[in-house]
C-alpha positions as CSV (number, residue, x, y, z in Angstrom):
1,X,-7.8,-3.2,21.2
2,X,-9.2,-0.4,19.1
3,X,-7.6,3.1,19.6
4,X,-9.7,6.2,20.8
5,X,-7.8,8.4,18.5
6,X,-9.8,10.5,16.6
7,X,-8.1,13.0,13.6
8,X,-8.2,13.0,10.2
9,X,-6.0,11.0,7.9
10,X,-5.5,11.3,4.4
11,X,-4.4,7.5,2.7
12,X,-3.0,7.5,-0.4
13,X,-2.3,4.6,-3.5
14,X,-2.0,4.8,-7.0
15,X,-5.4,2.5,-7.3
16,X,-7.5,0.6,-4.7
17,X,-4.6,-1.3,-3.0
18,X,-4.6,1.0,-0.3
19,X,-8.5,0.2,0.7
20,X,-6.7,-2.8,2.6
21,X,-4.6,0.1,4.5
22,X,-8.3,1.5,5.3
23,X,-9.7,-1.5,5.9
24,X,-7.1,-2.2,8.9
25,X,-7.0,1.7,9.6
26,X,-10.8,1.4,10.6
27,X,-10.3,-1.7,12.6
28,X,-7.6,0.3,14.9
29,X,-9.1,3.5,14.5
30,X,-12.5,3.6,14.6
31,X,-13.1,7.4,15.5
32,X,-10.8,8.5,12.8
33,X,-11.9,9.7,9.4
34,X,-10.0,8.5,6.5
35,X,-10.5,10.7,3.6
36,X,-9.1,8.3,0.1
37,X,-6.7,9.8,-2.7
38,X,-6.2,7.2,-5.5
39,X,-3.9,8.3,-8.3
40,X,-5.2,6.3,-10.9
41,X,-4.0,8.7,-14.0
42,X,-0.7,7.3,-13.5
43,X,-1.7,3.9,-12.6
44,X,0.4,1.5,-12.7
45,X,3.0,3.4,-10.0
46,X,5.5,0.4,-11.0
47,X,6.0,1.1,-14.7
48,X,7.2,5.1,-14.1
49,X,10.7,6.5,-14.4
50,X,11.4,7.6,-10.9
51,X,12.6,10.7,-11.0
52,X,9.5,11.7,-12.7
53,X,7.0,10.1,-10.6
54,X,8.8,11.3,-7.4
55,X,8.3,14.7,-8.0
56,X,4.4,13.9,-9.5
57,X,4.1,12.7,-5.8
58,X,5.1,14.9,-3.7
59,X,3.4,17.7,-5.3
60,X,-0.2,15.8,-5.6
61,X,0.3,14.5,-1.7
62,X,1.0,18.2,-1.2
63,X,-1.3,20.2,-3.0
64,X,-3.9,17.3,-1.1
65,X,-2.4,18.3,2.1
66,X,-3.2,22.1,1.3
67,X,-7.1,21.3,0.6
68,X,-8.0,18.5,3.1
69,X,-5.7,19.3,6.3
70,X,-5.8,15.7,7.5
71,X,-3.8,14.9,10.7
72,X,-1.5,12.6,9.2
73,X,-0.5,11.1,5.6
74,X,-1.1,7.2,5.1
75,X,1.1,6.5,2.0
76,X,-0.5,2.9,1.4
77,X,1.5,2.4,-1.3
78,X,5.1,0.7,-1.2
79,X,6.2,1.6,-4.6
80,X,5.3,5.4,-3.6
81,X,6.8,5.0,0.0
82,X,10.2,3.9,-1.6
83,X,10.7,6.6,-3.8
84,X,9.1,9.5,-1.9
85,X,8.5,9.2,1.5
86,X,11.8,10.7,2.7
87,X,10.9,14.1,0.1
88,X,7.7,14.0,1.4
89,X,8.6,14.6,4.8
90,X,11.6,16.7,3.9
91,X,8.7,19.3,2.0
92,X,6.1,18.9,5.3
93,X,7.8,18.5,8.0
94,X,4.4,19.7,9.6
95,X,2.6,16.5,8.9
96,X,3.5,13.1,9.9
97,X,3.7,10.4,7.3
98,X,3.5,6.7,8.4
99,X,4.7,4.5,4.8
100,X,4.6,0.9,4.0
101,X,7.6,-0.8,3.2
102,X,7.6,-4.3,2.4
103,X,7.8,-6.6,5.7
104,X,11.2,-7.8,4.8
105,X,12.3,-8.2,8.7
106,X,9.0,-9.7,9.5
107,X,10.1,-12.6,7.1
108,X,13.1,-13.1,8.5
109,X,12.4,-13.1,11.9
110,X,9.7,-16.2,11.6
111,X,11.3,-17.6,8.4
112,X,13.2,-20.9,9.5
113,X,14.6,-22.1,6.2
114,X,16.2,-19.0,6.3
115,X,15.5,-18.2,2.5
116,X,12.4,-15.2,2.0
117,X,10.7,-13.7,-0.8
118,X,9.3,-10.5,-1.8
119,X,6.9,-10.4,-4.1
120,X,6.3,-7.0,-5.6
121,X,6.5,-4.4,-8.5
122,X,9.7,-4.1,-10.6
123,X,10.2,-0.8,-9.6
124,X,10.0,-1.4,-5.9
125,X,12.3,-4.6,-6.5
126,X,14.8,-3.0,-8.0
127,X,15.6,0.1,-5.8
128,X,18.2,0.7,-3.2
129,X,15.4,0.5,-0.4
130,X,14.9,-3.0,-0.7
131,X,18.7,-4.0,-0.4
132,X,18.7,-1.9,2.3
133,X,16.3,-3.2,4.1
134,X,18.0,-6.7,3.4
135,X,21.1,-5.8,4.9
136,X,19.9,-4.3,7.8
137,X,17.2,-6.5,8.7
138,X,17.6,-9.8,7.0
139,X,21.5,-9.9,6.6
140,X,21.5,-13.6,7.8
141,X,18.8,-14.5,4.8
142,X,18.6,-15.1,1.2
143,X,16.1,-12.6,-0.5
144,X,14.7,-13.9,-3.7
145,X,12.2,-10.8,-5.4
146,X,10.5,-11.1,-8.2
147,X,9.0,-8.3,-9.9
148,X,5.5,-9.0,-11.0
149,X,4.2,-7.0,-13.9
150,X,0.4,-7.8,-13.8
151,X,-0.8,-8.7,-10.5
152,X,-1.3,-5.2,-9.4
153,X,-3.6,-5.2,-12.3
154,X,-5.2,-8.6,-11.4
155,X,-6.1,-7.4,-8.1
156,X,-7.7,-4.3,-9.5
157,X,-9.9,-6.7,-11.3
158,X,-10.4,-8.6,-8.3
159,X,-11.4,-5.6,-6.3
160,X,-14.2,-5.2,-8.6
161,X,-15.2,-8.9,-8.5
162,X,-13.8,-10.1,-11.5
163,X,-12.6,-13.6,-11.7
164,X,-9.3,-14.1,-13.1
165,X,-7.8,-17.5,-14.5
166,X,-5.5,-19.3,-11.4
167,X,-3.0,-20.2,-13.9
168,X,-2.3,-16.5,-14.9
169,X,-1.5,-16.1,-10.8
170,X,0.4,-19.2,-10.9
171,X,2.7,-17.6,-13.5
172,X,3.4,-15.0,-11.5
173,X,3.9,-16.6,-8.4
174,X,6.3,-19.4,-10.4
175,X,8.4,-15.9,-11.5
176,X,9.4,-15.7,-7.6
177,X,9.5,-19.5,-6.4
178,X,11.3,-20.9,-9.8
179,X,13.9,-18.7,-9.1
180,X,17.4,-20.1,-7.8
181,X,16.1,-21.3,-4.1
182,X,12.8,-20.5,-4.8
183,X,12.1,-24.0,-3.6
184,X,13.2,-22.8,0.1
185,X,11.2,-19.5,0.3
186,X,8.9,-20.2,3.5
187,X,7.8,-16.6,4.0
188,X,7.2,-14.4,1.6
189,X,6.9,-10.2,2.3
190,X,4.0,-8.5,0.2
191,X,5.7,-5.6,-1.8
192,X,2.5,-4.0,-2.9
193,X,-0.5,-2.8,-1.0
194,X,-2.6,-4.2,-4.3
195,X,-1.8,-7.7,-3.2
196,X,-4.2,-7.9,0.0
197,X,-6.8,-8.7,-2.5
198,X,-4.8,-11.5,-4.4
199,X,-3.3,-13.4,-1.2
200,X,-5.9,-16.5,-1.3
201,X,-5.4,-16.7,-4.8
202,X,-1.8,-16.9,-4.3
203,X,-1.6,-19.4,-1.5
204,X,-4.2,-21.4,-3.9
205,X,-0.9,-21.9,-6.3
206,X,1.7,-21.7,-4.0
207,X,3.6,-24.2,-1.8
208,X,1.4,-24.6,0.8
209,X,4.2,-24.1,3.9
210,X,4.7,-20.7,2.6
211,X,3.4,-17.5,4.8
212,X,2.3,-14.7,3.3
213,X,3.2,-11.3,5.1
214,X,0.7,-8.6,4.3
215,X,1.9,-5.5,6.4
216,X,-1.4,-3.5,6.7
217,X,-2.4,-4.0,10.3
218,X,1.3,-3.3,11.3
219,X,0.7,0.4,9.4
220,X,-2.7,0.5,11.2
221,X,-1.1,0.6,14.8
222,X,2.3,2.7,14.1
223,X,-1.1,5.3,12.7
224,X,-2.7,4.3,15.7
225,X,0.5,5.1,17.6
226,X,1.1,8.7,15.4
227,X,-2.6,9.9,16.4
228,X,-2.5,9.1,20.1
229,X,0.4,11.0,20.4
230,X,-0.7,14.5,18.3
231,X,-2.4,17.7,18.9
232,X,-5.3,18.0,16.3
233,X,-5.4,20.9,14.5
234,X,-9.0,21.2,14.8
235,X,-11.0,19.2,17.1
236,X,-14.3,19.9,16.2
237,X,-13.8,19.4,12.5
238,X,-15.8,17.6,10.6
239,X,-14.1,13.8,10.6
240,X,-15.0,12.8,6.9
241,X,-15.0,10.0,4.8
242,X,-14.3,11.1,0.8
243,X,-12.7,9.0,-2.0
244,X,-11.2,10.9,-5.1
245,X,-9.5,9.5,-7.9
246,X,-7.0,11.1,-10.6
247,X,-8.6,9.7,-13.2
248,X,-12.3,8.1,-13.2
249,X,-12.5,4.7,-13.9
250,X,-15.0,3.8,-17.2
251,X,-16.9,1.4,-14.3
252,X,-17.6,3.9,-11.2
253,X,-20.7,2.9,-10.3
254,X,-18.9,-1.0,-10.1
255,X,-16.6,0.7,-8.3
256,X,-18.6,2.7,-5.9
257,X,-20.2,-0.9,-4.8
258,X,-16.9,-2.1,-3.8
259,X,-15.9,0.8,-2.0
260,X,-19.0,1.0,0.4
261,X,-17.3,-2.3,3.1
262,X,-14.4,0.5,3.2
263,X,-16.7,3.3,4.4
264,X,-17.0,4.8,0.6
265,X,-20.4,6.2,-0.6
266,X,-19.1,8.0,-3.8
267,X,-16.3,8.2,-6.2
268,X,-15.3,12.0,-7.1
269,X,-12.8,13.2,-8.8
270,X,-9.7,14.7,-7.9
271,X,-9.6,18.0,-8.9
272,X,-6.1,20.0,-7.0
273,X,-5.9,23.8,-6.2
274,X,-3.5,25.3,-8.8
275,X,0.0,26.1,-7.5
């Protein structure tokens, strides 16, 4: 059942896999505005040196904070969630953040073969988070991850309703289930908020007793859950509905026909406050 929180969120990517965040935001929250913060100048998140695009985080998510004054932070993004939710809420402890990790313990606790998969980027694959969550969720499982270089991209495309060759999917699907017990994966945990847009395509090539675990409605209620329990700042503020990006994409007006299902009239551009 739809919540009757109201509020103002702020949801954050680095592109336009978080619109499937939104999408499951506005089916839980229907009162809420959801103001969209798309940090496309450093798109692809995955292929960044950490340390780097940590702090390039938390001081955009910040200096965003300053300007819009949302309720509460979405960070639709697991790469971003990984590596700077805990800084982020270490530097505003003011403002909740709700993140999106991959659904590692959802895997496990419907996989019966006993052997998952994550499919994400390389940089989400390969930090300390995901072992973590292994060990403390899944300790009874095997975890095979792949790190996919180009489906973030793909889906972009996708978004924007390009068609893109199945084969070049397959390949990328082959880099998690030709992997030593590959053949056993029976649920496999979406890493990146990008691939809501690719999971037909992936099922399309895949074994077909495989689930695929997109964790966007479970970030919809624990929002849901946030709200319901929070003083707004302002009641009678206006609850908007804005999408900004870092950098403008050569094809907005493409783009702003995508974005209109997600409750998006017009692309702007982000441009922050100085420090």
């Amino acid at each position: 059942m739809p919540s009757q929180a109201e509020g103002r969120l702020l949801a954050f990517d680095s592109g336009i896999g978080g619109l499937g965040v939104v999408a499951a935001l506005r089916r839980h929250l229907p009162l809420a505005g959801i103001d969209y913060l798309a940090d496309t100048a450093l798109f692809p998140y995955g292929e960044q040196d950490d340390a780097v695009l940590s702090r390039h985080i938390v001081t955009l998510i910040d200096r965003a904070i300053e300007t819009l004054q949302p309720d509460a932070v979405v960070i639709a993004c697991n790469t971003a969630s990984t590596l700077a939710l805990t800084a982020l809420r270490e530097k505003r402890p003011d403002i909740p953040f709700i993140g999106c990790v991959p659904a590692v313990r959802w895997a496990a606790r419907i996989s019966q073969s006993r052997v998952i998969g994550l499919l994400a980027t390389r940089a989400t694959v390969r930090r300390p988070y995901v072992a973590a969550l292994h060990e403390q969720y899944a300790p009874d499982c095997t975890l095979v991850a792949y790190g996919a270089r180009y489906l973030a991209d793909y889906a972009e495309a996708v978004f924007r309703g390009e068609t893109i060759d199945p084969e070049l999917i397959r390949q990328e699907a082959m880099g998690l289930f030709g992997q030593p017990d590959g053949e056993r994966i029976d649920a496999v945990a979406l890493g990146c908020t990008h691939y809501t847009f690719l999971v037909d395509a992936l099922r399309a090539v895949s074994p077909p007793h495989v689930a695929w675990l997109d964790p966007a409605n479970a970030v919809a209620r624990q929002t849901a859950t946030v709200l319901e329990g929070r003083a707004f700042k302002d009641i009678s503020r206006e609850k908007t509905n804005r999408v900004w990006f870092t950098a403008l994409p050569q094809d907005s007006a493409l783009l702003e026909e995508h974005l209109l299902p997600f409750g998006y009239s017009h692309v702007g551009l982000w441009k922050p406050p100085h420090s």
